[in-house]
N, C-alpha and C positions, 0 to 999 in steps of 0.2 A: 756571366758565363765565361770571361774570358779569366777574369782569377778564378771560377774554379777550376776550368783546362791548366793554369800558370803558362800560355801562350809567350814564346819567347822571339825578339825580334833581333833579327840579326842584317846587318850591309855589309855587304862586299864590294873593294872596286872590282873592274875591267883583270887587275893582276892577282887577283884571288885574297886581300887583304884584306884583313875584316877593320869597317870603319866604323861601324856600331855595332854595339852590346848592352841591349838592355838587364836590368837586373833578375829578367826573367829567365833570363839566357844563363846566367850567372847558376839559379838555381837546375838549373832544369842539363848542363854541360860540369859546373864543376866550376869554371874557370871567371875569376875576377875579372872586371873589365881593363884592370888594367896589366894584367896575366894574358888579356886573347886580343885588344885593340893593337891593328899594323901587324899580327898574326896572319900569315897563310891559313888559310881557313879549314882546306884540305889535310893540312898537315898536323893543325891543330885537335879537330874531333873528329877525324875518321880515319879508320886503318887502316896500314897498307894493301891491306890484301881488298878494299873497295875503292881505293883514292882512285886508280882510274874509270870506274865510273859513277866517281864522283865528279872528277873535273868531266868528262864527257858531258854528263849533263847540265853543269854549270855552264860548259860550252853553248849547247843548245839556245840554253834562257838568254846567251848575252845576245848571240849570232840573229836567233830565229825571234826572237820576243813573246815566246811563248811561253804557257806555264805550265811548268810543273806542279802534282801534285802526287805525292805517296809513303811510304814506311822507306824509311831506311834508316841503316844501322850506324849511330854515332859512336864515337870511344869518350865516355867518362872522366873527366881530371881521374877520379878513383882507377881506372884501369878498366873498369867492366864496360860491356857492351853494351846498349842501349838501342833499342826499336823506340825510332822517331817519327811522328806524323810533319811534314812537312808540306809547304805552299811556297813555292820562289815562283818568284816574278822578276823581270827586268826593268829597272827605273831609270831617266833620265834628267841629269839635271840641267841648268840653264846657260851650261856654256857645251852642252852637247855628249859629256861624257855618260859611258855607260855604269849602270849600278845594279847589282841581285841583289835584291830582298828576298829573306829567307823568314819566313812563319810559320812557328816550331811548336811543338806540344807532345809530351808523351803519351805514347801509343796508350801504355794501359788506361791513361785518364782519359783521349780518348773515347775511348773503350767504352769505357766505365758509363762516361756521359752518354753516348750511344744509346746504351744499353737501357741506360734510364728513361732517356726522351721515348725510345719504345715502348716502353713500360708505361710512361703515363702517357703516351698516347694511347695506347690500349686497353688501360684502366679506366680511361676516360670515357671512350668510343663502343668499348663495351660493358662497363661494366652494367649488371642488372640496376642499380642506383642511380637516383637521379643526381647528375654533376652540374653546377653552372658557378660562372666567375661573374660576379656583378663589380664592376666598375664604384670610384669612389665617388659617383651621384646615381649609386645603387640601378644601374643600367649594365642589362646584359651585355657579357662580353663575349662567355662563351656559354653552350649548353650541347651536353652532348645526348646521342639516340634515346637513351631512357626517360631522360628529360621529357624530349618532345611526343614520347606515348604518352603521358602524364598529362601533359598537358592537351594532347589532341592537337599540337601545330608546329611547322614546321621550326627548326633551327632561326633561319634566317627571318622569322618572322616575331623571334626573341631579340633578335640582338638591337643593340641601341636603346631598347624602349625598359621602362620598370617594367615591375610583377603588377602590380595595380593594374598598367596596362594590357595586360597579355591573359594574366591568368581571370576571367568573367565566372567563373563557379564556385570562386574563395573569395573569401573577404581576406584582403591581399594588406591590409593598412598593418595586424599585426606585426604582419610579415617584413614586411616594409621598416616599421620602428624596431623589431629586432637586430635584424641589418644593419642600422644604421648605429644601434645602439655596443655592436661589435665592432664598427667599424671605428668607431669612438675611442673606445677602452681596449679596446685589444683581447677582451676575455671570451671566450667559445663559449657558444649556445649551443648547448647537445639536448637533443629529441622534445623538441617546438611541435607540440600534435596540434594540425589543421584540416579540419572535415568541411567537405565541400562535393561538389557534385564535379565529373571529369566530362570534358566534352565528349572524349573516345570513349564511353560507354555509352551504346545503346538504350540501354534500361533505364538509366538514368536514376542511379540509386547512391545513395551517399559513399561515399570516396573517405578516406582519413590518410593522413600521410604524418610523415614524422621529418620532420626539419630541422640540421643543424647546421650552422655557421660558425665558421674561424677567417681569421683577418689573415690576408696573404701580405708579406709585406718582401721588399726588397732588403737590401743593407744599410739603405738610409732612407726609405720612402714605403709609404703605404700604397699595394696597386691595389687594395678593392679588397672583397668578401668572397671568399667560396662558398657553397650551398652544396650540399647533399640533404638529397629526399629521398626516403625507404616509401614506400606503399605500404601502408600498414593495415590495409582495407580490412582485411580477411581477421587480423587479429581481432579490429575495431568491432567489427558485427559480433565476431566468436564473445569478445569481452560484454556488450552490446547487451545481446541473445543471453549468458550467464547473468547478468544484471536481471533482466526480466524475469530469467527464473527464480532469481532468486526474490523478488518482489513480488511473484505470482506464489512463491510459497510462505511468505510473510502474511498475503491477502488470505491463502487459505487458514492461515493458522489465526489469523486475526478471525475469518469467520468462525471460524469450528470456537471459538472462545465467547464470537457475538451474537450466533444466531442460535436461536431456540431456545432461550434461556429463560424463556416461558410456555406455558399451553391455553397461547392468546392468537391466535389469528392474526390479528390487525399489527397484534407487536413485533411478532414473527415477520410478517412483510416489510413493518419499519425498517428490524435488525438487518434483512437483508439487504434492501435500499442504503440502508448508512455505511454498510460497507465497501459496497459498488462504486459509491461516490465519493471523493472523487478518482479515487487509485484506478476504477475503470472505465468511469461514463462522467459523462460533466452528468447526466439527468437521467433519473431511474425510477421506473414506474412497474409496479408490482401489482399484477391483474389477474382475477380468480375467475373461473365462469360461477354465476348466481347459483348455478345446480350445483355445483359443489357445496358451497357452504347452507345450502338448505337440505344435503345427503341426498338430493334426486340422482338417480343416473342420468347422466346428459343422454340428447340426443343422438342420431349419425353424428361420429364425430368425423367424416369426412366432406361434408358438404354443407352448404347452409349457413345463415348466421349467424353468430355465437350472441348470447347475452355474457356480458364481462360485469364484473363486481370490483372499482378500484379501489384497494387498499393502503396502498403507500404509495407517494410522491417524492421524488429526492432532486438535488441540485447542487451544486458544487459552487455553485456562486449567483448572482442576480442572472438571469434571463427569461428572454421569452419564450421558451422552450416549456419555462415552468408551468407560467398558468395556462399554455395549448395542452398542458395533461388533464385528464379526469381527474377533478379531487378526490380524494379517498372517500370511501363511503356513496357514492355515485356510482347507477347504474346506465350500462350504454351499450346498445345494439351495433355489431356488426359486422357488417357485409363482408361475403366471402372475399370479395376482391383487398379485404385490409391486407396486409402483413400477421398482422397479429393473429389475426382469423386463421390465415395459413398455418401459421404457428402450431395454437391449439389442434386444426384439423388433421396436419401430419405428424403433431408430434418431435417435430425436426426443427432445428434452428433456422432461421431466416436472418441471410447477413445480405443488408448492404451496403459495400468497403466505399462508395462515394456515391453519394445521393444528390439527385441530379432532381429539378423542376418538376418533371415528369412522375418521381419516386414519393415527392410528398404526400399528395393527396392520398395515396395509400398507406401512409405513415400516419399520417395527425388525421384527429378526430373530425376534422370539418374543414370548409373552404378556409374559416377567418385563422385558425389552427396551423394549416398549413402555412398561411401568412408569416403567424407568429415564428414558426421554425427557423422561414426564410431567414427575416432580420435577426434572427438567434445565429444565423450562420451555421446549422444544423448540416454537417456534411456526409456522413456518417450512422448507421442504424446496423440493431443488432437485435432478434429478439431469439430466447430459449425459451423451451415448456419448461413449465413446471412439473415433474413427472413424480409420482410416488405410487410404490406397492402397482404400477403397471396402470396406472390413473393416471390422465393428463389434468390437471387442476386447475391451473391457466398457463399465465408466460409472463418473463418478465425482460422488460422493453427499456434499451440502451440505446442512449444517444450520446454522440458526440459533435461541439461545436469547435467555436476557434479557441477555444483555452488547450482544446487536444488536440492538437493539429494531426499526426494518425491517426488514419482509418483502422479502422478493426480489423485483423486479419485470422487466417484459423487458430493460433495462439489462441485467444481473444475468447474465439467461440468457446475453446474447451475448457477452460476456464470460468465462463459464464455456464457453459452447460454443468460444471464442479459446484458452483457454488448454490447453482439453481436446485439442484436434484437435492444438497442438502436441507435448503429451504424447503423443499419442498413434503422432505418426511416430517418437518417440525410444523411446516403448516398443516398438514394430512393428524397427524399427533394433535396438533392442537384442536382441528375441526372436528374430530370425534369425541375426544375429549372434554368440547362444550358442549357435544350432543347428550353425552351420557349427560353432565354436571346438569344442564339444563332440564333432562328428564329429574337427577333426582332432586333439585328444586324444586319443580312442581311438583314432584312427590309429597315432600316435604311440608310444601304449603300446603296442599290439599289433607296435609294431616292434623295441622295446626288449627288450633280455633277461629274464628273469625272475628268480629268484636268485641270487648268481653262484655258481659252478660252484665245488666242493671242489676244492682243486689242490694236488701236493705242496710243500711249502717256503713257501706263500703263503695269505694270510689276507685278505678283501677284503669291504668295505661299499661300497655302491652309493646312489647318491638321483639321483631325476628329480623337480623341481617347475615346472610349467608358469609361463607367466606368470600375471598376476592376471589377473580377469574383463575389465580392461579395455584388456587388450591382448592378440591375437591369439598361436597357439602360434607359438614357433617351430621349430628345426633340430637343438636339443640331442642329442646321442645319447652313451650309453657303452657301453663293450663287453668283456667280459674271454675272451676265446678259449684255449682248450686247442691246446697245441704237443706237440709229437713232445720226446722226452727230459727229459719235467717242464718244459718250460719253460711259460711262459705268455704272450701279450698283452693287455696295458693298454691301450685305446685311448680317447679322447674327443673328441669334434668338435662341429661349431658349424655348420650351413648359413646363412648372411646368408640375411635376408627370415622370411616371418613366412604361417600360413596352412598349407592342405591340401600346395600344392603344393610348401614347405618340410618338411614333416612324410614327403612323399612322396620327393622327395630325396635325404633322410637313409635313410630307407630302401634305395635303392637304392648310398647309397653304404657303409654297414652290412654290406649282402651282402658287395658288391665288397670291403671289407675284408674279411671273415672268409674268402670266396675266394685273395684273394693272401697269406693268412696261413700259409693252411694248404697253400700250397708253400713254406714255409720259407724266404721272403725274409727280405732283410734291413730294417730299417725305412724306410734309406732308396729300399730299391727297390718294396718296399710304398706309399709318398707317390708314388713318382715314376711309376708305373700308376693309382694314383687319381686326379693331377693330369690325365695324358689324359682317363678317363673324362668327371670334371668337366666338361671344358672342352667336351662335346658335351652338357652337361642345360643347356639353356636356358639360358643369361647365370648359374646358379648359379655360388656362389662359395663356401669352406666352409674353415675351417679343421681343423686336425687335429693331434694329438698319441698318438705310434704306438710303446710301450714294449715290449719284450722282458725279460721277466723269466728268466734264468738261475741255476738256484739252485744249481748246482750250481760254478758259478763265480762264487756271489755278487755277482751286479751286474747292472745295465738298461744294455741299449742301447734307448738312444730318440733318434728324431726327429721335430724339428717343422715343421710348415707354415702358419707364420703364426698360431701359437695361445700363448697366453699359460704360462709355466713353469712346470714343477711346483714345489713347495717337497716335499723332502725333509728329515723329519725323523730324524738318526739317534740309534741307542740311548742314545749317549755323548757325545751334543753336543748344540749351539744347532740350529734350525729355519733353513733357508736356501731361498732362489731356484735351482735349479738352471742353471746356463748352459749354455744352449745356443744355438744357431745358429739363428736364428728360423724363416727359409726364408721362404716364399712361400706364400700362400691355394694351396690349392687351388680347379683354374678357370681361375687366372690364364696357366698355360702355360709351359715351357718353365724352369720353377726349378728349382734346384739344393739338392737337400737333403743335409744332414750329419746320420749319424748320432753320438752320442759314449755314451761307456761311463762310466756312474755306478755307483759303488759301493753294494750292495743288502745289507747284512751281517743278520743274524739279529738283531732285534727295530727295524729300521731300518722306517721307514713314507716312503710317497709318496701325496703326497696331487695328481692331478689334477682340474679342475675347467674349466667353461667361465665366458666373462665376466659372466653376469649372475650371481652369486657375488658380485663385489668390483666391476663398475663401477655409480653412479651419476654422480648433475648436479653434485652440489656437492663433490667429494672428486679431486683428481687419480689417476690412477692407480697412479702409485709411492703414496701415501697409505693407500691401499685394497688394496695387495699387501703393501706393510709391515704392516701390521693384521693381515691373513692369516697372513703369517710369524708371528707374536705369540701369535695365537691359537691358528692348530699345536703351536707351542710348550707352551702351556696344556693342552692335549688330551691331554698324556703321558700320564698314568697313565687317563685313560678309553679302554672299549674302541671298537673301531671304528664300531660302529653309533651307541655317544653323541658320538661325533666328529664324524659327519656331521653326528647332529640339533644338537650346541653349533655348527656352524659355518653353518649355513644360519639358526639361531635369532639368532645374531651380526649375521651378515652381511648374512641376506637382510631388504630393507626392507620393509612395509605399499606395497600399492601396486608392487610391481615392476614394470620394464616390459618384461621380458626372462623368459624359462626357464632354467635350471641344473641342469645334470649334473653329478656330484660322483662321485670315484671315492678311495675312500682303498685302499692293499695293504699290508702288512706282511710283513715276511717275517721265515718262523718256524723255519730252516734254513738 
């Protein structure tokens, strides 16, 4: 402080001579020491027109022993006048004589200084930022008002001690080794983010502050570290709260990509489950009431206990949370008093933001259930309906343990009620969707033959496999008919399109074949009365393959209408494509079919089949008929029924997207 003022010292005797002059004086007057030493002091810096009360008060200080202290105006070795801050005092030395000490400083510096030390006391004391000076064994020195809102306690009850000490809602060690690690190197840490909870808030909700450090040093010495802390609270959440939305729209877009991506019930439930977990719930359970998926209307749905149907199960990691859920496919009564019951019954979300002893029992399935929650650390519970076309369906039920350490809040809800509603058209989609399929199923089958018929000369396996769940039946049919003189017919066909009214079709054109069979046509006059009929169902279109089995002369006539070849495997040879003449869909009108006469010898097999058999996406079709061939081949020595199952087990893929009729005959005569 004192080189910044340049504080100048001056002695004077008893006769006004100046007997010291420091070099301070030097700068701050003008005058070399050896220029103003044994100088009248009066006469030397001050002008006439003040030297009498300048000596006046010199007189004072010697007489009275009192001190002076104020501005007065010196004269410059340069000429100019000068405003001086001054301090005289009277000294005495040790044989009794008198001495003025004179301690000099320019006004404007001063000033200056003044003005400063105001300044940072005020910046200090008030400013909105938190201020403190930590000591170089990082111990408060100072901290000023803002500070101690921040922290929730007084000034004095900072000083002396660390932050570890003081501050109990932060973990204070980062803190701590920043500090120390500026205090080290000399290099500033700007904006140190520390979240922590603040004593002075009520509420007791997470706090964030922004901390930076710079080393304060002297001219030759380190005194310690200053700190400034901003409260960044308000950004912290804003930024916080932005995050989440932006992860609640990552969640949706992730669902609207994972849910429904079939017309399956059970998978539909999975989909939604796997997305829930874990971005929302450690464990997610996805519950249908039984009447829905059997199309009953439920009962009052305000009152009463619900029958639930669980379908999915989820977890986000080991717990025992998991096996206290219903496994999927289990049915469970219950009581109005559940949660979940509420759920269904209102219609409305049931959130509870921290689950207490008390809340369990109404949560989990059972006493032992409840149990399991507990040690799961289960704090947390959330459930939504599942709501579609104005139907509550069930609800699907969110838990959170210690791996989430947040409660649910209404975020939460609406979100789960988002993801829930669109689960819930894809379930509602898919439960009708199996309603119809499963009607025309049974359509289907009820139109089909039953086991085929004992026939002389001829030995015959049969197989009908729908498509998968996620595709619609379609037109497949096969047919083996009793003829006049042992003979037999083979037939298989195909309706194009897919549904009841496919399945219906087939039907009628099933009859119409086993009708024109049993007037002893020939095969191609048999296609070329069904190709009429066709052409008046509705835009139907249909293939067909129409064999006459003669055992007696050992051999098939067959012809086809647009339907894929048989492969003919004989006793004594390789497995082949049969050639034939393709012809035309039936439908289309006005084709011209060819029958031809294939050799049928005693241990010889024919194997017909419709296309979802041998086509998919990725395999050309000669690919997948040569395969065929191959595997006929391989079938030799199995009988006909393991023929079928090895050739459907081959062939047919996970996922199909078609049905397949499969007709193998042998002949044993």
């Amino acid at each position: 402080m004192l080189d910044v003022l340049g504080v100048a010292a001056v002695v004077v005797d008893a006769a006004g001579r100046i007997v010291l002059w420091s070099p301070q004086a030097e700068h701050l007057f003008g005058y070399r020491a050896d220029e103003a030493l044994g100088q009248y002091v009066a006469r030397l810096i001050v002008g006439e027109e003040h030297r009498d009360e300048a000596v006046r008060l010199f007189g004072e200080v010697l007489r009275g022993g009192a001190t002076w202290a104020g501005t007065f105006p010196v004269r410059h070795k340069d000429g100019s006048t000068r405003q001086v801050e001054f301090r005289n005092m009277r000294l005495t030395d040790d044989l009794g004589d008198l001495y003025a000490l004179g301690i000099a400083a320019d006004r404007s510096a001063v000033a200056r200084v003044e003005t400063e030390l105001a300044l940072s006391d005020r910046l200090v004391s008030q400013s909105p930022i938190g201020l403190a000076v930590l000591d170089t064994e990082l111990r408060y020195a100072l901290v000023n008002e803002a500070l101690e809102r921040f922290d929730g306690m007084p000034a004095a009850r900072h000083l002396g001690r660390r932050p570890s000490e003081v501050l109990a809602g932060v973990d204070a060690a980062p803190l701590e080794e920043a500090a120390r690690r500026v205090l080290e190197t000399g290099t500033p840490l700007l904006g140190l983010q520390v979240t922590g909870t603040a004593p002075a808030d009520p509420e007791g909700g997470e706090h964030a502050w922004s901390v930076s450090f710079y080393r304060l040093e002297a001219a030759d010495r380190v005194l310690g570290v200053a700190a400034w802390v901003v409260d960044v609270t308000e950004r912290h959440r804003a930024d916080a709260a932005a995050d989440r939305s932006r992860r609640r729209l990552v969640l949706l877009a992730d669902a609207s990509a994972r849910i429904g991506t079939t017309l399956e019930v059970e998978r539909t439930a999975d989909e939604l489950a796997s997305v829930v977990v874990p971005a929302l719930a450690d464990v997610a359970a996805v519950d249908v009431l039984d009447s829905v998926l059997s199309l009953r209307r439920p009962g009052a749905p305000e009152e009463g206990p619900a029958l639930f149907r669980a379908l999915a199960v989820k977890a986000g990691h080991e717990t025992e949370a998991l096996p206290a859920a219903d496994p999927p496919g289990s049915v469970a009564v219950y009581g109005a008093d559940r949660l979940v019951t509420r759920c269904v019954h209102t219609g409305r979300p049931v959130l509870v933001a921290r689950v207490g002893p008390e809340d369990l029992p109404r949560i989990a399935r059972g006493p032992e259930a409840a149990r399991q929650l507990a040690r799961a650390g289960v704090h947390s519970y959330l459930a939504v309906p599942l709501i579609a076309r104005g139907e509550v369906l069930g609800a699907l039920d969110l838990k959170r343990d210690r791996h989430h350490p947040l409660p649910f809040d209404e975020e939460d809800v609406l979100l789960a009620a988002e993801l829930a509603a669109r689960a819930a058209v894809g379930i509602d989609n898919a439960r009708w969707y199996q309603s119809m399929r499963n009607a025309a199923v049974t359509l289907q089958r009820s139109l089909l033959p039953g086991d085929p018929p004992v026939r002389p000369g001829l030995e015959v396996a049969a197989r009908y496999q729908p498509a998968q769940a996620s595709s619609e039946v379609g037109g497949d049919w096969y047919d083996v008919i009793a003829l006049p003189d042992d003979k037999t017919a083979l037939v298989v066909g195909d309706v194009m399109g897919s549904g009841i009214d496919a399945a219906a079709t087939m039907g009628r054109l099933r009859t119409a074949t086993r009708a024109f069979a049993d007037l002893d046509l020939s095969p191609t006059q048999v296609l070329r009365h069904l190709d009429r009929i066709t052409v008046g169902l509705e835009h139907f279109i249909a293939t067909c393959l129409f064999a006459v089995h003669d055992p007696r002369r050992g051999r098939c006539r067959i012809a086809n209408a647009g339907h894929l070849p048989p492969v003919r495997l004989p006793a004594d040879g390789p497995a082949g494509l049969v050639g034939l003449s393709p012809g035309v869909p039936l439908g289309v009108g006005g084709g011209a079919f060819r029958t031809a006469r294939v050799p049928f010898l005693p241990g010889d097999r024919l194997v017909l089949y419709t296309d979802g058999l041998i086509e998919t996406r990725d395999a050309s079709i000669d690919e997948r008929l040569a395969l065929l061939v191959s595997l006929v081949d391989a079938t030799r020595e199995l009988s006909l029924e393991e023929s079928c199952d090895r050739l459907l087990r081959d062939l047919r893929r996970p996922g199909a997207q078609d049905d397949v009729a499969l007709l193998i005959a042998r002949s044993t005569a």
